[in-house]
Each structure stands twice: as structure tokens, then as C-alpha cells.
VOGU-3710 file (C-alpha; in Angstrom, 3 decimals, decimal comma):
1> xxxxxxxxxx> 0,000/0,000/0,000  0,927/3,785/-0,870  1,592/5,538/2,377  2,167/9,335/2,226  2,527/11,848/5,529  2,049/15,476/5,434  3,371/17,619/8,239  1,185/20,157/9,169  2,632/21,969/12,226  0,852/25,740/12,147
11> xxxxxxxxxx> -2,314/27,866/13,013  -5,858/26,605/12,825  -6,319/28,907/9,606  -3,456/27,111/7,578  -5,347/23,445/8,410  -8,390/24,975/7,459  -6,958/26,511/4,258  -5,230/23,083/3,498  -8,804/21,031/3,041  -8,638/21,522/-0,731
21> xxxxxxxxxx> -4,906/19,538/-0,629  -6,267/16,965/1,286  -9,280/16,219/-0,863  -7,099/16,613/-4,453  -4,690/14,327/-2,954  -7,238/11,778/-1,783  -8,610/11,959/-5,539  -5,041/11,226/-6,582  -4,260/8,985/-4,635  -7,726/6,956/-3,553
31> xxxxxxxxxx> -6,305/3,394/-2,051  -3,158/5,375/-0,374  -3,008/5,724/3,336  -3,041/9,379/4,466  -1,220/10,233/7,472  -1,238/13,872/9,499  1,548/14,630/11,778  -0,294/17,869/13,829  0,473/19,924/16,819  -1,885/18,173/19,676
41> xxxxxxxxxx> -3,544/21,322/20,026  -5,094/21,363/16,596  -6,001/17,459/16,299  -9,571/18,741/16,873  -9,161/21,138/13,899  -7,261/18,360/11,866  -10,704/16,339/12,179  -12,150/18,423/10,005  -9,544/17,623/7,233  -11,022/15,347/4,310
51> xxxxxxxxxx> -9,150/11,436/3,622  -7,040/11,956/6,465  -6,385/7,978/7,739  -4,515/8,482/10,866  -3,155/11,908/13,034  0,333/11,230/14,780  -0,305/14,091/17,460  2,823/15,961/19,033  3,753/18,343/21,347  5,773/21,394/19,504
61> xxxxxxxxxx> 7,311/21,762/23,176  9,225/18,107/22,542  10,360/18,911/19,232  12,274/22,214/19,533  14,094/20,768/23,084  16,920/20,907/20,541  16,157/24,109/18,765  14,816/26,909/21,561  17,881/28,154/23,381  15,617/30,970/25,134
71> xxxxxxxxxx> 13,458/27,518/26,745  16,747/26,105/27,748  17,851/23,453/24,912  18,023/20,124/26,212  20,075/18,678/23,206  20,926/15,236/24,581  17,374/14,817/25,217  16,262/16,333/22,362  18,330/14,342/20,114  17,158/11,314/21,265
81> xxxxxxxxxx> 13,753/12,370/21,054  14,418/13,230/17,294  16,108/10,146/16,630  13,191/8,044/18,242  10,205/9,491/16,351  12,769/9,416/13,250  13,127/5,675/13,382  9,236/5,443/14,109  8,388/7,364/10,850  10,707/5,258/8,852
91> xxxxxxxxxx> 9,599/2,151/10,010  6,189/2,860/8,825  7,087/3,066/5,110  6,174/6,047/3,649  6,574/6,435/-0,038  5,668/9,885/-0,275  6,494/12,734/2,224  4,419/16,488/2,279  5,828/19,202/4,726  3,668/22,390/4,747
101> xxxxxxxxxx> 5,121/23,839/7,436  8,257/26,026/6,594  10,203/25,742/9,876  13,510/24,127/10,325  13,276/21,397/12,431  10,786/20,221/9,576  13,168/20,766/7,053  14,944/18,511/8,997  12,316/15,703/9,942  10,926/15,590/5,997
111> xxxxxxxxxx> 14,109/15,226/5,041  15,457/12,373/7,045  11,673/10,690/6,806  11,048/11,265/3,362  14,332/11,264/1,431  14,200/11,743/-1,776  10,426/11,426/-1,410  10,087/14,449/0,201  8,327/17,604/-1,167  8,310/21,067/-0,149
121> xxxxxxxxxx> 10,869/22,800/2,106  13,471/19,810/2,779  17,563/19,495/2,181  19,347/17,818/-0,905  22,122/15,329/-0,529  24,537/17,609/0,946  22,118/18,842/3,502  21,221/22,416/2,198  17,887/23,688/2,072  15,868/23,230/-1,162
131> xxxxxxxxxx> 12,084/23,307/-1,913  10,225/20,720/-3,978  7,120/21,702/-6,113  7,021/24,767/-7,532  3,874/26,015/-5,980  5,399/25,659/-3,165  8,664/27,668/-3,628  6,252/30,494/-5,029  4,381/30,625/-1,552  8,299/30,302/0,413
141> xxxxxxxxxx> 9,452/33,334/-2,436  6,396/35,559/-1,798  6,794/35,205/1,929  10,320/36,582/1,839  8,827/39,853/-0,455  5,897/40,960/0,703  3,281/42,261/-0,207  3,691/40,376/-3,539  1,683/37,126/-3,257  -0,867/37,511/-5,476
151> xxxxxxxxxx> -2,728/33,751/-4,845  -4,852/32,626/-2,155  -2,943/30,071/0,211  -6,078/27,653/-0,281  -4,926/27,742/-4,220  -1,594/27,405/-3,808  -1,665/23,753/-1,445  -4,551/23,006/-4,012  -2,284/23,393/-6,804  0,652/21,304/-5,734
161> xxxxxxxxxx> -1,877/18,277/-6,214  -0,982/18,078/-10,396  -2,920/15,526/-12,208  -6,120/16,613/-11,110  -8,683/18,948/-13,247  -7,907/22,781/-11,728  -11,553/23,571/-10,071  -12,309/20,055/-8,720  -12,224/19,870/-4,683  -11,089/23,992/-4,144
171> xxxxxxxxxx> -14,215/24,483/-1,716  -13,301/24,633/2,003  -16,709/23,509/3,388  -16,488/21,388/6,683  -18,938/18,275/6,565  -21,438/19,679/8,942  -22,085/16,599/10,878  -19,052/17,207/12,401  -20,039/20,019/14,353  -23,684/21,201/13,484
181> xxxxxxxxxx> -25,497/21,607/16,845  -23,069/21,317/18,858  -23,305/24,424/21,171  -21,664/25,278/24,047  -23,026/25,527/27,456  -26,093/28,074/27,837  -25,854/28,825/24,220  -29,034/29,543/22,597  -29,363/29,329/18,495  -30,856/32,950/17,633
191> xxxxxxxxxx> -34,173/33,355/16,490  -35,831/36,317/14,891  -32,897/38,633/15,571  -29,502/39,635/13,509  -26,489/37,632/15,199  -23,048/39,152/14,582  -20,027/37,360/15,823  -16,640/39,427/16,706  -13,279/37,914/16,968  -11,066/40,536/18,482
201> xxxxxxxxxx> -7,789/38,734/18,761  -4,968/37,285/16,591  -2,071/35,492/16,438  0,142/38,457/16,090  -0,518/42,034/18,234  -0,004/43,626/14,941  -2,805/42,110/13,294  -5,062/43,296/15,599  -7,379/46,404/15,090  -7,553/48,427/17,938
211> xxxxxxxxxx> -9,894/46,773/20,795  -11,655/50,791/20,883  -12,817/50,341/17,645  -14,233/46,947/18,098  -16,112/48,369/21,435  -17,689/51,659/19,426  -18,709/49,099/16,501  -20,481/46,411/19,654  -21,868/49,136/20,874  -23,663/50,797/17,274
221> xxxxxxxxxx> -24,492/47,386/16,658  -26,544/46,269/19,642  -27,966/49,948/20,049  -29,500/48,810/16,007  -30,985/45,997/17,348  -27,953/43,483/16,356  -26,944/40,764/18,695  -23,313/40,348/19,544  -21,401/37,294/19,743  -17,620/37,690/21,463
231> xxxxxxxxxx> -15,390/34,696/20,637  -11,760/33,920/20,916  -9,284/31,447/22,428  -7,997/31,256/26,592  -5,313/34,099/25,529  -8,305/36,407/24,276  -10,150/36,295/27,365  -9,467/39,726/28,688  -10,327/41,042/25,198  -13,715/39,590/25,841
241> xxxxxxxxxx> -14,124/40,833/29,090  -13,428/44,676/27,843  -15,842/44,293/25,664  -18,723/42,882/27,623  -18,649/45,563/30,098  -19,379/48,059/27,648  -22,382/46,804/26,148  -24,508/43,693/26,068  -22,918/40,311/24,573  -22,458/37,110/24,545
251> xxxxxxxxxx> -19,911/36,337/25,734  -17,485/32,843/24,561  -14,286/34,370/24,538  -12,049/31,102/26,108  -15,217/29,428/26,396  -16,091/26,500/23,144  -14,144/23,888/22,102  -13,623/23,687/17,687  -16,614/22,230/16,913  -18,767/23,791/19,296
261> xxxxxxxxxx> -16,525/27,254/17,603  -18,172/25,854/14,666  -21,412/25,585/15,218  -21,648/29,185/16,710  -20,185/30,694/13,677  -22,740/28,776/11,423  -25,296/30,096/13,816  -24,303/33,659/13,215  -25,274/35,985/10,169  -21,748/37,305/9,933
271> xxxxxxxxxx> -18,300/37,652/11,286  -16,120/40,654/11,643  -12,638/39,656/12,446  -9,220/39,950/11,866  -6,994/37,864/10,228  -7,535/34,897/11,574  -8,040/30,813/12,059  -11,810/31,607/13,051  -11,975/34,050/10,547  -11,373/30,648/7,770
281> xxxxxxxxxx> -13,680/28,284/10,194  -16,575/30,854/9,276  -15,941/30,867/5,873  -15,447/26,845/5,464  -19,450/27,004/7,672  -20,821/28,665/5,156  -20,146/32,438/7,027  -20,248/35,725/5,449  -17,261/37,407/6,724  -15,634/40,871/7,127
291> xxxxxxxxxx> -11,657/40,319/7,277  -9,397/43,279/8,774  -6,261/42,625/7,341  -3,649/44,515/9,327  0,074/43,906/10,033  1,992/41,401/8,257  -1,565/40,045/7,275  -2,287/40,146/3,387  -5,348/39,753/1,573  -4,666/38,502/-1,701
301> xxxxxxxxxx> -2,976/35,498/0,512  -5,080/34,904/3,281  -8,874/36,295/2,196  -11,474/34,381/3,898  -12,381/31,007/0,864  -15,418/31,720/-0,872  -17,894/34,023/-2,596  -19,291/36,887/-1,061  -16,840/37,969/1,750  -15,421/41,393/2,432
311> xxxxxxxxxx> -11,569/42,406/2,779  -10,712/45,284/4,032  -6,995/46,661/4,222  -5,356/49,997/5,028  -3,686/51,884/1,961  -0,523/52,817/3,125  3,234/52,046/1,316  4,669/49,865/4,224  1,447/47,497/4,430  1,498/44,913/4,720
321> xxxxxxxxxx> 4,227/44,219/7,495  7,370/42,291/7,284  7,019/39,309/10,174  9,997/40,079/11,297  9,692/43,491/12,144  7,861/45,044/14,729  6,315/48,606/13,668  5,254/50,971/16,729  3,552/53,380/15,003  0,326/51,138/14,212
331> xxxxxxxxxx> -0,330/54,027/11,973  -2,394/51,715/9,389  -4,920/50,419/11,874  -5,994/54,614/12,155  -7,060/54,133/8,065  -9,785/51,964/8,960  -12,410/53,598/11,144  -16,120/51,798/12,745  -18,002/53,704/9,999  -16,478/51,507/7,509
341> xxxxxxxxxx> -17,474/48,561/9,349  -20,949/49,895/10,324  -21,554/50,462/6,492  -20,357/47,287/5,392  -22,125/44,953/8,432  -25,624/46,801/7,030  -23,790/46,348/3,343  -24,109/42,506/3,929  -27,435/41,976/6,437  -29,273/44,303/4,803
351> xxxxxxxxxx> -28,203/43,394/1,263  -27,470/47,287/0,871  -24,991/48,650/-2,136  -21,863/50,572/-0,395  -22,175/54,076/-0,566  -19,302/56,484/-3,290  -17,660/57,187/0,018  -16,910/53,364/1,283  -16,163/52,069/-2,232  -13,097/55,460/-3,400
361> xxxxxxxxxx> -11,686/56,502/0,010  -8,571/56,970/-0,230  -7,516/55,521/3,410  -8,365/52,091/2,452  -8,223/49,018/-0,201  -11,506/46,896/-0,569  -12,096/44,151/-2,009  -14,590/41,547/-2,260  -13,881/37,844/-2,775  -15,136/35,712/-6,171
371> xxxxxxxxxx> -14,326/32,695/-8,139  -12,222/32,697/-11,244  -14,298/31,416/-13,990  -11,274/29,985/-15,884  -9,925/27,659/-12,569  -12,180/28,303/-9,640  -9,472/29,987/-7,813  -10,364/33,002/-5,504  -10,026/36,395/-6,623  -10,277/38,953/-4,930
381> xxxxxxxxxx> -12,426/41,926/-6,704  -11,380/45,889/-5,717  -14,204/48,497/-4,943  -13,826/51,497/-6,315  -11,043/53,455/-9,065  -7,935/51,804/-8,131  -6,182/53,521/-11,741  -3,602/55,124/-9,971  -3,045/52,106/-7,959  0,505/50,594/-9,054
391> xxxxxxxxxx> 0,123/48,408/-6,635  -3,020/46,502/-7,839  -1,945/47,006/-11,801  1,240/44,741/-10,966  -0,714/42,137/-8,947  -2,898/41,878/-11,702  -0,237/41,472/-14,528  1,631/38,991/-12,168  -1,652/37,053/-11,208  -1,671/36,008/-14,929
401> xxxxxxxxxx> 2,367/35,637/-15,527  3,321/33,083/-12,546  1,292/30,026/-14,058  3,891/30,559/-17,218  6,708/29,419/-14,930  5,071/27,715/-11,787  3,569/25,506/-14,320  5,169/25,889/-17,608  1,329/27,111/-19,549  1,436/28,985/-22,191
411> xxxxxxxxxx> 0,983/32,810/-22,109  -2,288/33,119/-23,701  -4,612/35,991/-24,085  -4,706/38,833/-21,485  -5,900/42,620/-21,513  -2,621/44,100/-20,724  -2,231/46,474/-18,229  -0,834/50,139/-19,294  3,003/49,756/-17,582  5,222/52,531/-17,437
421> xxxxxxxxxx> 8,092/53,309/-19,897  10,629/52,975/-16,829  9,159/49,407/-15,560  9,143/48,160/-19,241  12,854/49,277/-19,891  13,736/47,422/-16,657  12,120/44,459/-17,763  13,967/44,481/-21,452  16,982/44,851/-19,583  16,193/41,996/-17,208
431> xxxxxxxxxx> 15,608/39,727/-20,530  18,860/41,261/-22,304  20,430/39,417/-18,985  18,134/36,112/-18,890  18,979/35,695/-22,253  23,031/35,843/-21,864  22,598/33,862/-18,716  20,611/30,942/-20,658  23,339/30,734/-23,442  26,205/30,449/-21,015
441> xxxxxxxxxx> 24,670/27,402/-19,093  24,564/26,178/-22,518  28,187/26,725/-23,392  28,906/25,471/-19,773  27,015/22,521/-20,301  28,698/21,590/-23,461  32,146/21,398/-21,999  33,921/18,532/-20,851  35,813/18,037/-17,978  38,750/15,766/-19,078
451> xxxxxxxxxx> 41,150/18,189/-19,957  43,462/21,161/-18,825  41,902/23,638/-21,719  38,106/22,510/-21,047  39,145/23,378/-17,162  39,838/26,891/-18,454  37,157/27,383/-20,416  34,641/26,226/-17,968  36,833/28,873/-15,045  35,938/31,233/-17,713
461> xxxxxxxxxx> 32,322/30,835/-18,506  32,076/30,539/-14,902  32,977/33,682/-13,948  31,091/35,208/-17,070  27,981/33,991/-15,731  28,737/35,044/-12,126  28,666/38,830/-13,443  25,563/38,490/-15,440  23,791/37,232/-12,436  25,360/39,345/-10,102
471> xxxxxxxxxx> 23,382/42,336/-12,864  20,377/40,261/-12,797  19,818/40,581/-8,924  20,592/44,306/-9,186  17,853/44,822/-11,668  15,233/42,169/-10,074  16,237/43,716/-6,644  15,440/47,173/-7,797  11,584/46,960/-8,797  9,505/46,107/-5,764
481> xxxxxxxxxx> 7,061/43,526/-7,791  10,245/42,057/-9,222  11,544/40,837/-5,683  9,319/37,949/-5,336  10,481/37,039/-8,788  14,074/37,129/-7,428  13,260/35,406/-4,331  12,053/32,487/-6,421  14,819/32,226/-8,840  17,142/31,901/-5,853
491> xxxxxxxxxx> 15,069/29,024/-4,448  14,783/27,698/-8,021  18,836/27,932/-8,555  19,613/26,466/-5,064  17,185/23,247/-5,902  19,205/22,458/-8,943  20,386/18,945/-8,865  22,354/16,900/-11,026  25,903/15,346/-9,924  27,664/16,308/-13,125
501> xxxxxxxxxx> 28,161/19,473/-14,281  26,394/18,583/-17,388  23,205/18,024/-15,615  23,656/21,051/-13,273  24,246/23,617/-16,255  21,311/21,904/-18,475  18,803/22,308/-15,004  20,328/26,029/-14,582  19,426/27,088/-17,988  15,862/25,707/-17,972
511> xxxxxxxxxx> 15,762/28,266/-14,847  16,894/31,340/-16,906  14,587/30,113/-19,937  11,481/29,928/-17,550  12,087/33,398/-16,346  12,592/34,691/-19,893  9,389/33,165/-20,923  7,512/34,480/-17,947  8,702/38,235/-18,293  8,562/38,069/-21,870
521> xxxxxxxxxx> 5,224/37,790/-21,389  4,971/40,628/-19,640  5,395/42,788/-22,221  2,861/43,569/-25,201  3,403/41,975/-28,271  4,979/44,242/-31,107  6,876/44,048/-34,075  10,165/41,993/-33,518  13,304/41,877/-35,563  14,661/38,482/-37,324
531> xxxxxxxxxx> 17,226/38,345/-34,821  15,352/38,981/-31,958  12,429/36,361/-33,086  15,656/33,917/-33,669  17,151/34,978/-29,853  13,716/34,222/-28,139  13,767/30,606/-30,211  17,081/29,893/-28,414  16,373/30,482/-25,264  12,918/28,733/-25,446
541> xxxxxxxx> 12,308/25,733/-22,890  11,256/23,290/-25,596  14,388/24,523/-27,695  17,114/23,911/-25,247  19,211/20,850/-26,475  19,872/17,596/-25,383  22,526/16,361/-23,638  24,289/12,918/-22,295
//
């Protein structure tokens, strides 16, 4: 029997957001045995995953004994911890490794589990980091150049199930007999009334809007007639509390376990939240929601799944957030203000249009989630004239370039967005270097390395293509969109394999051609010279030669 594990070690919203790679791979793979390796915390959440066989429940404590220094590393105990559920794992024959969880001690574990069988973040032979799948590396890339993710999370574990037809299984939807009715203590299902849930808290401080605002919106709410519904986690509780003294609630904060979560949030009419694992649990009940995206938070990434649900961000340069930096102005959260959430709670109960003012202010970006006829991928739709909006015009181009290279389809038909004279010249001179870059893997791959003279001309092309890629990082580094782009050529280059040079150069050229393709792309079609026709021929994927 097929046997395949998938380490899943994060939030509730990332094992909520995974449901569509669980199902594809089930359809893939429909005799296999499915095995989840989950925090012990979220094995409640992982219940609602689809074709999941068994969960191998740990405690995140017990694996980073070696790893924390700031706990106290225990590394003698640690190791033999590691080398205990190591041998475990291998004894139970797994054929096919998944590791979703971009942390380094998983790096680690997928790689001495699955071997060559692993995919996503693991280490080669020589044990340096490399990422398997390419929809993967995009989502690793994007995360190290924000705010330049342009897909949906859901979409991008979806897509690293290939084989599979592109809209089957995307839907998030939790089988309801896993939670429905399941209520808390004292809970009572509402009845004739409005019911509007409020999750206050997040993983991160800075993703949090500012606990004020979520009191004045309570309190316009329940003085309209609106019941509230408080929820959160144990850490939230004093969140809860704040608001509860200042108008009438219900109070759960700390109080339901996941699937009696679930059931309240079906139970509600809508949930204003920021970014968030309940914030996906509504959604994947069937939810309307209204997503705050502050911080390091970021829409386009991280929108609540489905049709129908509002996104609203603050339009300011530095948003959204690096993780690793900690901002103390908060200066973002002061964009969004409770009369944009008043409008758009009575936008969605009350089925009203937004008003001129909610949809082209200035202070914000909104956007409301769809499907993408083409693929049944989200998309998120913006509200409002977003024309001087660089921003958005980029995301959009680059929305419709990444499939070129993440999955080698061909450019197609696209209403090109206007780009600036400066961006296109950068791009031109990107390809000038692509191109040069292509040709001397192709040289390099050509030599032989039997002889004094092919020594020196390999030292030679070496160092040729050394400068042209040193110029290539200078220009992809210099054009903000153009980072992510970078980011994933470096992850692309350092996952070359191959233990001749032959194979290495051959790999390291299909690289450069992808990236030519992709960029070429990016550029309108015009009238092109014989040599430049015969150039883009030479550099093309399915052109590259052959070699033993």
C-alpha cells in the first residue's frame, strides 16, 4: 500500500486553508493511506480535514528541546527524542512525504523521513535547504517579499496536487455533521434577531485592530438591534471581558471547544474579524465574513475562501508588514475607522450597495472575494477606481504571468495592463540578462571536464555567468514587484540537482529560460526583428538541447 505523511505543524487557519490539498490528494491517490503529523492542540481542527487515515499528534514543546535556546535546549534529550520518532516514521514506510510547514526542524524531519520522497521545504544530498514543487517555492518566495503574493494560500496547497482537473475539490466547506449543533453551554441558536459574531484577537498584536474600535462598533451594533457574539481562544479572554462591560454580549471568549466554535459561527449571520483561524472556520461554515487585514496580514494570501466575503486593508506604502519586524507606530490600523465597518455589516445583512464614500476613500483598499471562472481559484475583486493604484496594476499582470513558470502554460490571451516606460525598460533589460545567462549554461554545459583547456574554459564561462547574475539581482532587486520574482529564482537555482556538471548547467538554464518566458510575457506583443524572433527561439524551454 501507498503511504504518504504530510506535516502540518501551524495555526488553525493554515489546516483549514489546506482542506482543498487533502481532498485533491485523496482523488489522486484513492487506495493510499493518508497520514497527518499535527500539533496536539489542533487534532480537533485536523478532524475536520477530508481522507485523512490516521493523526500522529505531538507536542511542539518536545520537538524544539533541541532548537529553543531561550526555553533552555536540552540537546541530549532532544536528540534522542528526534532520533526516536525518526526511526518510528521510517519504520512505517512512507513512499511519499508532504511538509507544509516552513520551519527548520521540519526541514529537517521531511528530510530524514522522506528522502528523496520528500516535497516542499526539505535538504538535498549535501544537507542544504531546497524546496520541492514549484507552488510551493512560489508561496516560500512571496513570503520573503511581501506584499507580492498575489494567490490565495487555499490555491496554492490546491495546486501542488498536479494531475487533477484545476476547479475540482477547491471548496473549504467542513462536513457539517461534524459540528452542526453542537453548542456550548447556555448557548441559545438565535431566532428572529440579527447575530453578529466578533473575533477581536490574533495570532500576532499587529494584526489586531484596535480593541476601541471593536467596542464603538459592539456598541452601534446592539444599540441597532444586532446581537453580539464575542469569541476567541484562553489568551483572548481579557479582550472579551473589555468588551462585555461596555455593552450587552455574549460572551465565549475562552469558552467552546472547535466544533462547538463551529457551530456558533454557522449560527451567526456574519463575522467581523481579523486575520484569523476563526476568521477561515466561518468561511469553510458557510459564514459571510468581514476580514481586517492589518500587520503582516495580506489579503490577496489569506482572504477568507469563498464568494461573497469582504476584505478590508489599510492603503498605506509599508502594508502589509514584514514578520519580522515590529512597527510601533500602528499608523495603518488609524485608516480603517467603525463607519467603515458599520456600512459594510448593514452592506451585507441588509443586502445594501456601499455608498461612493466606502467604495473610493482613499484611506483604504476593498475588495470583495469571487471565483475565477477559468480555474475556480479566488479572486479577490477591488471596490472602487484603483487607476492610480501601481500596486493593484502589478498584482494583476503577475496574477496572470506566474502560471507561465510555476507551471510551464502557455501565455495566452490577457488585456494588458498600461506599464510605465521605466518598468518596461527594466524588464527588457532583465531579458537582455536572462537571455546571456541561458546561453552560457549552454556553453557550460557543453564542456567537458577531461582536460586542462576545457578546465579553463569552464573557469571562464564561470565567472562570465557570475557577473551576469550578479546584474540580474541588481535589476530584479530594484523593482519592488520584481523581488518575489528574485526570491524564487534563488530558491529555483539552489534546488538544482544533477551530480555532473552537465546536468547542473542543463537544469540552470531551464531556470533562466522559464524566467525569460515568464517576463517576456509581460510585455505587449509588437513588431520583432529576425534576430530577436531567432534569440527568443534559443532560449525557449522546448528549444534547449539535449545532452548525455
Amino acid at each position: 500500500m501507498h503511504k504518504i505523511l504530510v506535516f502540518s505543524m501551524t495555526r488553525m487557519g493554515d489546516i483549514i486553508q489546506s482542506i482543498p490539498f487533502f481532498r485533491r490528494l485523496r482523488k489522486k491517490h484513492p487506495h493510499a493511506q493518508v497520514d497527518l503529523f499535527v500539533e496536539g492542540c489542533f487534532s480537533d481542527v485536523a478532524g475536520f480535514l477530508p481522507g485523512i487515515d490516521n493523526i500522529i499528534e505531538v507536542r511542539l514543546e518536545d520537538l524544539l528541546l533541541c532548537f529553543d535556546r531561550k526555553r533552555g535546549a536540552d540537546f541530549p534529550r532532544g536528540i534522542d527524542y528526534y532520533r526516536k520518532l525518526v526511526d518510528s516514521l521510517r519504520r512505517s514506510g512512507y513512499g511519499e512525504v508532504w511538509n507544509l510547514t516552513h520551519t527548520k526542524p521540519f526541514t529537517v524531519l521531511s528530510a530524514l523521513v522522506g528522502g528523496e520522497h520528500a516535497n516542499g521545504v526539505t535538504l538535498d544530498d549535501n544537507g542544504l535547504q531546497k524546496v520541492n514543487k514549484a507552488w510551493l517555492k512560489y508561496f516560500y518566495a512571496t513570503n520573503l517579499s511581501r506584499p507580492w503574493c498575489q494567490f490565495n494560500l487555499v490555491d496554492i496547497y490546491a495546486n501542488c496536487i498536479d494531475g487533477i482537473p484545476q476547479d475540482f475539490g477547491r471548496s473549504i466547506k467542513i462536513a457539517p455533521q461534524r459540528y452542526r449543533d453542537r453548542f456550548p453551554q447556555d448557548y441559545h441558536p438565535k431566532t428572529n434577531r440579527r447575530r453578529v459574531a466578533i473575533h477581536p484577537g490574533a495570532s500576532q498584536a499587529a494584526k489586531m485592530w484596535p480593541l476601541a474600535k471593536y467596542i464603538d462598533v459592539a456598541k452601534r451594533l446592539c444599540d441597532s438591534g444586532r446581537e453580539i457574539v464575542i469569541i476567541g481562544g484562553k489568551s483572548d479572554r481579557a479582550l472579551g471581558e473589555q468588551i462585555a462591560r461596555q455593552c450587552k454580549v455574549i460572551n465565549l471568549v475562552g469558552k467552546t471547544s472547535i466544533p462547538e466554535l463551529a457551530a456558533v459561527l454557522e449560527d451567526c449571520d456574519l463575522l467581523i474579524s481579523n486575520d484569523s483561524g476563526p476568521m477561515h472556520m466561518a468561511a469553510a461554515v458557510g459564514t459571510q465574513v468581514i476580514a481586517i487585514t492589518l500587520g503582516s496580514a495580506l489579503g490577496s494570501e489569506t482572504a477568507p475562501y469563498g464568494t461573497e466575503h469582504w476584505v478590508i486593508e489599510p492603503r498605506v506604502e509599508c502594508f502589509p508588514c514584514s514578520a519580522e519586524k515590529v512597527c510601533g507606530r500602528r499608523n495603518c490600523a488609524d485608516h480603517i475607522s467603525a463607519n467603515h465597518l458599520i456600512e459594510l455589516v448593514e452592506a451585507c445583512l441588509l443586502k445594501r450597495p456601499l455608498s461612493a464614500w466606502m467604495q473610493n476613500d482613499t484611506r483604504i483598499r476593498l475588495y470583495k472575494t469571487a471565483r475565477d471562472e477559468d480555474n475556480g481559484q479566488l479572486r479577490l475583486l477591488r471596490c472602487g477606481d484603483d487607476s492610480d493604484d501601481i500596486r493593484e496594476s502589478r498584482n494583476r499582470l503577475f496574477r496572470t504571468l506566474w502560471p507561465i513558470w510555476l507551471e510551464n502554460a502557455s501565455p495566452g490571451e490577457r488585456d494588458y495592463t498600461p506599464i510605465d516606460s521605466g518598468f518596461r525598460s527594466a524588464i527588457e533589460e532583465i531579458l537582455c540578462e536572462t537571455r546571456k545567462a541561458v546561453k552560457l549554461c549552454v556553453r557550460l554545459a557543453g564542456c567537458s571536464p577531461h582536460s586542462k583547456e576545457s578546465w579553463t574554459r569552464i573557469e571562464i564561462l564561470h565567472g562570465e555567468l557570475n557577473q551576469v547574475d550578479r546584474k540580474l539581482n541588481r535589476l530584479l532587486a530594484s523593482v519592488d514587484v520584481l523581488k518575489s520574482v528574485l526570491a524564487y529564482l534563488m530558491i529555483e537555482k539552489g534546488s538544482v540537482g544533477g551530480h555532473t556538471l552537465q546536468e547542473q548547467a542543463r537544469q540552470t538554464a531551464q531556470v533562466y529560460s522559464d524566467l525569460t518566458r515568464m517576463l517576456s510575457a509581460s510585455l505587449p506583443e509588437g513588431p520583432q526583428t529576425e534576430s530577436q524572433k531567432k534569440e527568443d527561439k534559443e532560449v525557449c524551454y522546448e528549444n534547449l538541447p539535449e545532452w548525455s
